[in-house]
BAVONU-104806 format. One record per atom (N, C-alpha, C): residue number from 0; chain; atom name; x, y, z. Coordinates in steps of 0.001 Angstrom, whole numbers, plus 500000, padded with zeros to 6 digits. Atoms other than C-alpha are relative to their C-alpha. Example, Ala and Ser with C-alpha at 12.3 -4.5 7.8 and 13.67 -1.06 7.14 Angstrom:
# residues 2
SITE pos unit site      u      v      w
SITE   0    A    N 500890 498810 500000
SITE   0    A   CA 512300 495500 507800
SITE   0    A    C 500900 501200 500000
SITE   1    A    N 499180 498810 499940
SITE   1    A   CA 513670 498940 507140
SITE   1    A    C 499230 501090 500730
//
This chain:
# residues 99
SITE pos unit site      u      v      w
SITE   0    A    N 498567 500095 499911
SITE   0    A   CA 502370 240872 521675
SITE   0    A    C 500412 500464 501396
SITE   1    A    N 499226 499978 498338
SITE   1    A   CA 504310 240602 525315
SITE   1    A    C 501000 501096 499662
SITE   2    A    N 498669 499032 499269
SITE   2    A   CA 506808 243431 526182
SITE   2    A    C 500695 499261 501010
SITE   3    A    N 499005 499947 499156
SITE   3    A   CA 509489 243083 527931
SITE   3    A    C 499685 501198 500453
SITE   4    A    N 500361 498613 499249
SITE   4    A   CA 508720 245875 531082
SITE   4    A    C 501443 500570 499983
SITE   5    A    N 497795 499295 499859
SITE   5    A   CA 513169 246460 531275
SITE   5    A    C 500033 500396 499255
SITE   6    A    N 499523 499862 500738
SITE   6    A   CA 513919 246526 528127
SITE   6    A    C 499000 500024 498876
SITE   7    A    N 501272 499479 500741
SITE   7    A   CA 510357 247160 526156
SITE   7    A    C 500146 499247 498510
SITE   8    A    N 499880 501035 500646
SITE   8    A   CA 511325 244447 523596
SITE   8    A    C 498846 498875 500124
SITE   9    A    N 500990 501293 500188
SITE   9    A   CA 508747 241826 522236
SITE   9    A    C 501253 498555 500539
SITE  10    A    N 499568 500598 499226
SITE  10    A   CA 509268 239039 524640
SITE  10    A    C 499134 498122 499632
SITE  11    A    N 501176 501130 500396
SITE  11    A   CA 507857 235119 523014
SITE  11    A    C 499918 499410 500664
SITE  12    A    N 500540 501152 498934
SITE  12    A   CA 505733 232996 525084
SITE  12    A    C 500752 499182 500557
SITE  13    A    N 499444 501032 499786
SITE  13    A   CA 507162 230561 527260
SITE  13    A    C 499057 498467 499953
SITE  14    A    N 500937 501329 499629
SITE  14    A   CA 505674 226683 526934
SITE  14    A    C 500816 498643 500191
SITE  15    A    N 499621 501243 499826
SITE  15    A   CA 506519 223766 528227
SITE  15    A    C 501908 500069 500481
SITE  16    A    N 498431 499608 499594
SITE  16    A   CA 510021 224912 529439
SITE  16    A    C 501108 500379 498873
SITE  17    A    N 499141 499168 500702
SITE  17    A   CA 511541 226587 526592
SITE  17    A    C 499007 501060 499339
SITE  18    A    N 500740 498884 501006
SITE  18    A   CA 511058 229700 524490
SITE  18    A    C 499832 499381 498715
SITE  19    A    N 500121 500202 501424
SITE  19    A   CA 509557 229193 521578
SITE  19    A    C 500181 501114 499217
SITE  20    A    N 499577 499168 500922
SITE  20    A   CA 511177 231041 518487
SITE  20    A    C 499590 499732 498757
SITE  21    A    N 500466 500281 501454
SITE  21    A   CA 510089 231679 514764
SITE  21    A    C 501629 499124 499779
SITE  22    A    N 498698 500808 500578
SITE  22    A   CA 512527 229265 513200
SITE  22    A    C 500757 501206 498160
SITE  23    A    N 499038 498966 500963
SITE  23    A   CA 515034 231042 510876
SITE  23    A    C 501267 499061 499328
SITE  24    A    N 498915 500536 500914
SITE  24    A   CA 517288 230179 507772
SITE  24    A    C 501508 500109 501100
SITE  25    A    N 499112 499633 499649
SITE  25    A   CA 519610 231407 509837
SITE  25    A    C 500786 499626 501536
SITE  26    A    N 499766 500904 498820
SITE  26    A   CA 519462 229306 512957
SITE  26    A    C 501286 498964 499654
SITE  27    A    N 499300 501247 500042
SITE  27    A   CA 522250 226619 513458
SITE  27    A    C 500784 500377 499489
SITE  28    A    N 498667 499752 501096
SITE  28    A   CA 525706 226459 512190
SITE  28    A    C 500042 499885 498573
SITE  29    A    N 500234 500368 501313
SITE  29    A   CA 526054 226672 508995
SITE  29    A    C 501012 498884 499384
SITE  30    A    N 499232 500962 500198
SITE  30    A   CA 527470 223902 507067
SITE  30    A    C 501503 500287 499722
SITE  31    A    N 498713 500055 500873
SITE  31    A   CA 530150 225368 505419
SITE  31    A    C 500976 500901 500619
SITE  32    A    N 498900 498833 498796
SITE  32    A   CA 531988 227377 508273
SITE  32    A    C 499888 498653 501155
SITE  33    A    N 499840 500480 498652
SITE  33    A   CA 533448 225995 511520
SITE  33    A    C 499279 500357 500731
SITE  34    A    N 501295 499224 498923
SITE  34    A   CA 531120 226221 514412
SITE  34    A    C 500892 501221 500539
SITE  35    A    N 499453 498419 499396
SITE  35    A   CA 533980 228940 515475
SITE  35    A    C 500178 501030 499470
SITE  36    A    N 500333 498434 501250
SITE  36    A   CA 533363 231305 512538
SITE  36    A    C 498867 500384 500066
SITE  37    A    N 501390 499537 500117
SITE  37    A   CA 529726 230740 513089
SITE  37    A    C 499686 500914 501691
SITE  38    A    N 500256 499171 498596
SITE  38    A   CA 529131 231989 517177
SITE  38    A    C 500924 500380 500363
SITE  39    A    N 499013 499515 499301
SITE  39    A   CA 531199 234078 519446
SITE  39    A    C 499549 500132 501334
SITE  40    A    N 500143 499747 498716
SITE  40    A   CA 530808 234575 523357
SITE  40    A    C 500852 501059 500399
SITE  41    A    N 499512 498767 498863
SITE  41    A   CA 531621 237530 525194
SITE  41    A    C 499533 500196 501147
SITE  42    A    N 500512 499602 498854
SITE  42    A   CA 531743 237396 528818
SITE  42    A    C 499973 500985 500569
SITE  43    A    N 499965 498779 499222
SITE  43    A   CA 531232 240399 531012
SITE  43    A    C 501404 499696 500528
SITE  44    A    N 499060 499927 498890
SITE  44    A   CA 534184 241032 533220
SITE  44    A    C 499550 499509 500870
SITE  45    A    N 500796 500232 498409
SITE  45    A   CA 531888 240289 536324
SITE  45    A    C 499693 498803 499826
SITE  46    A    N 500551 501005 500222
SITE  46    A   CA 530815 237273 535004
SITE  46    A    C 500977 498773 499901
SITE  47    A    N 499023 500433 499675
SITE  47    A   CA 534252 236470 534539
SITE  47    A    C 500887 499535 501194
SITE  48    A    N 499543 499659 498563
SITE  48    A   CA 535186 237575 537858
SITE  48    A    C 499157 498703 500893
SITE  49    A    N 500904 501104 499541
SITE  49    A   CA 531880 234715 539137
SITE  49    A    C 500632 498731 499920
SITE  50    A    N 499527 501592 500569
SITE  50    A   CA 533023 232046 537187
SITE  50    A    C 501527 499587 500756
SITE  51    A    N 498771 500280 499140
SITE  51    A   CA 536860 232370 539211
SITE  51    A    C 499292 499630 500872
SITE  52    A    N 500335 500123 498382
SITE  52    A   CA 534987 232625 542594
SITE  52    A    C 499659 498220 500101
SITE  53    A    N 500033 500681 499934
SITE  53    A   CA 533224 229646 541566
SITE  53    A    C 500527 498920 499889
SITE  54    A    N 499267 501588 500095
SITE  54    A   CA 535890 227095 540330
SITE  54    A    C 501248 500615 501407
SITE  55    A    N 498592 499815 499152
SITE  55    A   CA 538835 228669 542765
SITE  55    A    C 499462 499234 501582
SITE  56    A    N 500419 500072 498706
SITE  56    A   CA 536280 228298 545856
SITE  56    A    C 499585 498396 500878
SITE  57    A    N 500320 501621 499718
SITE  57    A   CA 536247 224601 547407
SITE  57    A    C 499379 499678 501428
SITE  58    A    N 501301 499928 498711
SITE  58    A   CA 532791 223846 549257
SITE  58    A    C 500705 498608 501001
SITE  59    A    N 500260 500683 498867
SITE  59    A   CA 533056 222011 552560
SITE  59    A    C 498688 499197 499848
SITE  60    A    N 501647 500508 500080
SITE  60    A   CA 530442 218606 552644
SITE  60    A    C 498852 500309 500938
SITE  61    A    N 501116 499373 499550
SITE  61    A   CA 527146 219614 553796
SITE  61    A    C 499825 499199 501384
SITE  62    A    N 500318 500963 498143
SITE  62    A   CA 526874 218595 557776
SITE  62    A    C 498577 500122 499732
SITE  63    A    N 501615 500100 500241
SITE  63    A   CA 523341 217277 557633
SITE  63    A    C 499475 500241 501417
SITE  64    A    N 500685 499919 498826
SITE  64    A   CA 522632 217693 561509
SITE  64    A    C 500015 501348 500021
SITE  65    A    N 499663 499467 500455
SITE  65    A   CA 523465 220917 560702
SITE  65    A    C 498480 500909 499774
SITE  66    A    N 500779 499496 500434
SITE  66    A   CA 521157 221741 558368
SITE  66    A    C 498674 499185 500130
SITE  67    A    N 501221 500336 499459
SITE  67    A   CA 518192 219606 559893
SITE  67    A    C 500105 500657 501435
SITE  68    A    N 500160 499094 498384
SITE  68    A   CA 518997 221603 563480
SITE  68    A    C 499112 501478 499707
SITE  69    A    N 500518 498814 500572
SITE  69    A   CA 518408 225167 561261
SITE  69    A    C 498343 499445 499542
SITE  70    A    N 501295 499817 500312
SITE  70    A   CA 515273 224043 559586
SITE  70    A    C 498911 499607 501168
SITE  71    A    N 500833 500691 498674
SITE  71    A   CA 513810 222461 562990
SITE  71    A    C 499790 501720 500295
SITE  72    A    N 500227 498777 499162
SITE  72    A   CA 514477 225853 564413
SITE  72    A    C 498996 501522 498910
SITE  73    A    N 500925 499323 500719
SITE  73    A   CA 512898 228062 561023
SITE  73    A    C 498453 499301 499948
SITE  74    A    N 501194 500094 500077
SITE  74    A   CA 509950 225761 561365
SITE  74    A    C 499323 500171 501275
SITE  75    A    N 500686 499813 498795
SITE  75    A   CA 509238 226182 565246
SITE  75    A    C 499744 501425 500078
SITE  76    A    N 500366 497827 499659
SITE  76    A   CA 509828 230250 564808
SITE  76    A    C 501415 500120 501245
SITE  77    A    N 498769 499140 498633
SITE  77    A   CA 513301 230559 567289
SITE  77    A    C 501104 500116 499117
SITE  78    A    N 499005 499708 500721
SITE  78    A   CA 515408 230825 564087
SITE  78    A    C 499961 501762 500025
SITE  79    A    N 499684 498377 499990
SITE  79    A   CA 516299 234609 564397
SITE  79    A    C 501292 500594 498970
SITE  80    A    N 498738 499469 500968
SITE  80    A   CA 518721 235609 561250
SITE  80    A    C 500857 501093 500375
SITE  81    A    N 499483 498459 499340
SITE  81    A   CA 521405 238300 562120
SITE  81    A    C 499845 500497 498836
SITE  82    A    N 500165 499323 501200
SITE  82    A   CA 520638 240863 559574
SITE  82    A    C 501176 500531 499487
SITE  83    A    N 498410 499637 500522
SITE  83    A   CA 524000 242479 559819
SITE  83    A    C 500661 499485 499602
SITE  84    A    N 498680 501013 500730
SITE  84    A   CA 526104 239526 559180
SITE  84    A    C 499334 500172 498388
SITE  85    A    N 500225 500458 501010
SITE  85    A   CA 524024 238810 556185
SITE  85    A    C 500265 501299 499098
SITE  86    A    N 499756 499102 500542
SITE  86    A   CA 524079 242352 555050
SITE  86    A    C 501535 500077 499587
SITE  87    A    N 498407 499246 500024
SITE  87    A   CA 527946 242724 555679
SITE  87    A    C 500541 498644 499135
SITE  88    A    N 499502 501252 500618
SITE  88    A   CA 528246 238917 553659
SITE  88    A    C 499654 500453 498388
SITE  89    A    N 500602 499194 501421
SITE  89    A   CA 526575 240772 550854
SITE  89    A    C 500744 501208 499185
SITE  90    A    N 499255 499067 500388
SITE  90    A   CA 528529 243257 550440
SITE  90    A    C 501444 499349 499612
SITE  91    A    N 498722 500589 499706
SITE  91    A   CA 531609 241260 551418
SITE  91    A    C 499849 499290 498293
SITE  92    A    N 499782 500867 501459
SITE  92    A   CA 530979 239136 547971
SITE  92    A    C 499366 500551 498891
SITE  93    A    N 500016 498944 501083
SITE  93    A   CA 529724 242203 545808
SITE  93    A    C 501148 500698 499551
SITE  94    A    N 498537 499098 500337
SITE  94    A   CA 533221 243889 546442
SITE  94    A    C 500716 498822 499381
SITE  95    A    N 499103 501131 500771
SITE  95    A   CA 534870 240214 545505
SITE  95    A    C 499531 499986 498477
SITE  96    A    N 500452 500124 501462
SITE  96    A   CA 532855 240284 542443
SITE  96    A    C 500405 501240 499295
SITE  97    A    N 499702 498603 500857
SITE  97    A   CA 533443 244116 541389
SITE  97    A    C 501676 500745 500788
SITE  98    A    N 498847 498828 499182
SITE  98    A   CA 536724 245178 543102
SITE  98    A    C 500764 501293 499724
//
């Protein structure tokens, strides 16, 4: 039996791109309830807070010279990342997410 190392919970195999689960009476809606009596969702706050960033935020299309200039330059070796920006972009959209 697999552990989970986080949370020390039996953890079932993965195959073929899903988990496989013992099947249970208790799987699936049941017939005789609405599917909204049968599940509930509760989002985090933060998760809440994601899901704004992502529909409010409207991407710009991808300049392709762009992003074939950057990978030319990560595959020759003269791409040099600024660490600070990326650090201070990290932060910058941890505080948007938790304010």
């Amino acid at each position: 039996m697999a552990l989970n190392p986080i949370t020390g919970i039996h953890s079932p195999p993965v195959r073929g791109g899903y988990v496989e689960r013992p099947s249970s009476s208790s799987a699936g809606p049941s017939p005789d309830k609405p599917v909204g009596e049968v599940d509930q969702v509760r989002l985090t706050p933060g998760s809440m807070s994601l899901r704004q960033l992502e529909t409010a935020r409207q991407e710009p299309p991808v300049d392709e010279a762009k992003v074939a200039a950057l990978r030319a330059a990560i595959a020759d070796g003269s791409y040099r990342p600024d660490a600070s920006r990326i650090a201070r972009k990290m932060a910058d959209f941890e505080h948007a997410l938790f304010p």
